[in-house]
C-alpha positions as CSV (number, residue, x, y, z in Angstrom):
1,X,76.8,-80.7,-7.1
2,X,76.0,-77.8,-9.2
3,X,72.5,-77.9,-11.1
4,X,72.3,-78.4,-14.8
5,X,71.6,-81.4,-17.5
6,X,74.6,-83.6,-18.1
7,X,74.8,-85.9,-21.3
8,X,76.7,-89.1,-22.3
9,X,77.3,-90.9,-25.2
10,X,78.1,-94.1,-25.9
11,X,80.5,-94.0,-29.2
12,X,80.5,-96.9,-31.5
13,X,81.3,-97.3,-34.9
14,X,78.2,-97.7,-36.3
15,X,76.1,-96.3,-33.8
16,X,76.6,-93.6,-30.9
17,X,74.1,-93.9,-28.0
18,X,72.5,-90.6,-26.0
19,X,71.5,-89.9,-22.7
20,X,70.5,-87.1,-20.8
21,X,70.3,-86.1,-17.0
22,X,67.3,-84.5,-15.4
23,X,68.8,-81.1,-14.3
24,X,68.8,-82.5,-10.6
25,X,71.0,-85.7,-12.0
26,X,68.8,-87.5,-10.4
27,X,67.5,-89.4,-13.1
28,X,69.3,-90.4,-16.0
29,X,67.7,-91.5,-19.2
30,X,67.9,-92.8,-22.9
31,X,67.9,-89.6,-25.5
32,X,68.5,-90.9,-28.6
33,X,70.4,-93.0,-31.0
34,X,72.5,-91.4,-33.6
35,X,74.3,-92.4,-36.6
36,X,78.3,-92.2,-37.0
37,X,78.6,-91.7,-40.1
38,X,75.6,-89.6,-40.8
39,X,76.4,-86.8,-43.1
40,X,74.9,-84.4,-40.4
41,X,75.9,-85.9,-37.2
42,X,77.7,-82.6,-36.1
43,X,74.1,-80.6,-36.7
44,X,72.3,-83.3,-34.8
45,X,75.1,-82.6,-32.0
46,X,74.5,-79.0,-32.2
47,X,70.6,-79.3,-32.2
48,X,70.8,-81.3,-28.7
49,X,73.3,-79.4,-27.2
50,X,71.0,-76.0,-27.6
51,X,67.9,-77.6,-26.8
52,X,69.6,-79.3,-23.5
53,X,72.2,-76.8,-22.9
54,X,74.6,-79.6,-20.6
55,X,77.0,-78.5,-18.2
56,X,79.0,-81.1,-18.5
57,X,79.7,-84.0,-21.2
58,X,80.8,-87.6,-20.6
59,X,82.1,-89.8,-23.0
60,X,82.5,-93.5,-22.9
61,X,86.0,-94.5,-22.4
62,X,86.7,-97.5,-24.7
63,X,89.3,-99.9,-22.1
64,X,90.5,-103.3,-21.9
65,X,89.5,-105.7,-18.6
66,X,92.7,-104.4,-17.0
67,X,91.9,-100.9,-17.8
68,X,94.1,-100.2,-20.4
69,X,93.1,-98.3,-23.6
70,X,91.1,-100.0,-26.0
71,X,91.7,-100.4,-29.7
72,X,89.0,-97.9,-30.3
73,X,90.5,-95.5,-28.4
74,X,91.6,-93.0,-31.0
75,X,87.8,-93.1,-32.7
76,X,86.7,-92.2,-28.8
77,X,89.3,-88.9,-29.1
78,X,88.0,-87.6,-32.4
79,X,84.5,-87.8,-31.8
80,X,85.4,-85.7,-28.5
81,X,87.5,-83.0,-30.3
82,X,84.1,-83.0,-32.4
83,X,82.2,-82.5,-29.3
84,X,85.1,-79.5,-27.9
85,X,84.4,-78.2,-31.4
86,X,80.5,-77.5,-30.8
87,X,80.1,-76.8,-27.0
88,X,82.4,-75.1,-24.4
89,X,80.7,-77.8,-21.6
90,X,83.8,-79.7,-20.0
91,X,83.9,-83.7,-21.8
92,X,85.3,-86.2,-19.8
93,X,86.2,-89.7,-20.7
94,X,84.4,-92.3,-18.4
95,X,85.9,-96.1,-18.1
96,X,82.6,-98.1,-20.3
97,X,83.7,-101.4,-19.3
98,X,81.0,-103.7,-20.1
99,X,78.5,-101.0,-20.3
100,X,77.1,-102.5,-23.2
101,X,77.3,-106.0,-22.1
102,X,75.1,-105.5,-19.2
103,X,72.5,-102.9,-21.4
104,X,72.3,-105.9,-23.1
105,X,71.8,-108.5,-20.2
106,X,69.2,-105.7,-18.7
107,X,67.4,-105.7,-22.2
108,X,67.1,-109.6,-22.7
109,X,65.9,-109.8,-19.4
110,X,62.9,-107.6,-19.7
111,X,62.0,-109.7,-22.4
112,X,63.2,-106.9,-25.6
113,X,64.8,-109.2,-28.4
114,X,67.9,-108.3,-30.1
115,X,66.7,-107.1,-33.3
116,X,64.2,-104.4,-31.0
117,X,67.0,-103.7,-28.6
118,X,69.8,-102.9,-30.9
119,X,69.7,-99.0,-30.6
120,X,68.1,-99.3,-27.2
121,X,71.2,-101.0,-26.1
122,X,73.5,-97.9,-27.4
123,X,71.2,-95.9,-25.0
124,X,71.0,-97.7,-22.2
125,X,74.9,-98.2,-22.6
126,X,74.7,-94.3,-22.6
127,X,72.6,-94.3,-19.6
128,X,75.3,-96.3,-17.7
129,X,78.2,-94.4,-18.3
130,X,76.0,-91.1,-17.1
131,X,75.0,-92.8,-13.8
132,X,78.3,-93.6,-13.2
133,X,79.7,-90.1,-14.4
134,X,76.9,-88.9,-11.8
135,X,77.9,-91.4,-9.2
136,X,82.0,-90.1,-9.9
137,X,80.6,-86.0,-9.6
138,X,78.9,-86.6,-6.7
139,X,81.8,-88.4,-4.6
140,X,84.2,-86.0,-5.8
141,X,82.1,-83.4,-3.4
């Protein structure tokens, strides 16, 4: 597996959760939480792409139970032509099914309430789809 950070976000409408691989991809953890509609979300984008430089990019892949595309879907695609637009790192889609479900169950279970949690749970959704993005790279090999 070649060496180098890899990041993930999980897209939402309101809010898009970040996180970022040890170079290693050993360890994958929460970044940051950023704001859709923010004004300057392509600057933030920019800002953490030069200060992480990734090698690759993973995206969560909005998809019904039985795997077929979700209704957010097309939101998913713009925010990744976005991404295409600001880094030349390779973005693939990763299936995000109940990612955010189980953040959530992992959160109420170490005792973090929803009002605390609720851009914790956009990372730690982020931090799924990258361990299973990792988990996908490294069993392609």
């Amino acid at each position: 597996m070649q060496r180098g950070r890899r990041i993930a976000f999980d897209y939402g409408d309101v809010r898009i959760g970040v996180a970022l691989s040890d170079p290693d991809s050993i360890l994958a953890s929460p970044l940051t939480t950023l704001t859709s509609n923010d004004k300057r979300l392509a600057s933030s984008l920019t800002a953490i792409f030069e200060e992480f430089e990734p090698i690759a990019i993973f995206v969560g892949k909005p998809s019904n139970m039985d795997g077929s595309s979700g209704p957010a879907i097309e939101k998913v695609k713009a925010f990744c032509a976005l991404l295409a637009s600001l880094t030349l790192a390779p973005i693939e889609l990763i299936d995000e099914r109940l990612s955010t479900v189980s953040a959530a169950r992992d959160m109420r279970t170490s005792g973090i309430n929803a009002k605390e949690a609720k851009s914790r749970i956009d990372q730690a959704a982020a931090v799924a789809i990258l361990e299973f993005a990792i988990s996908i790279e490294k069993n392609r090999q």
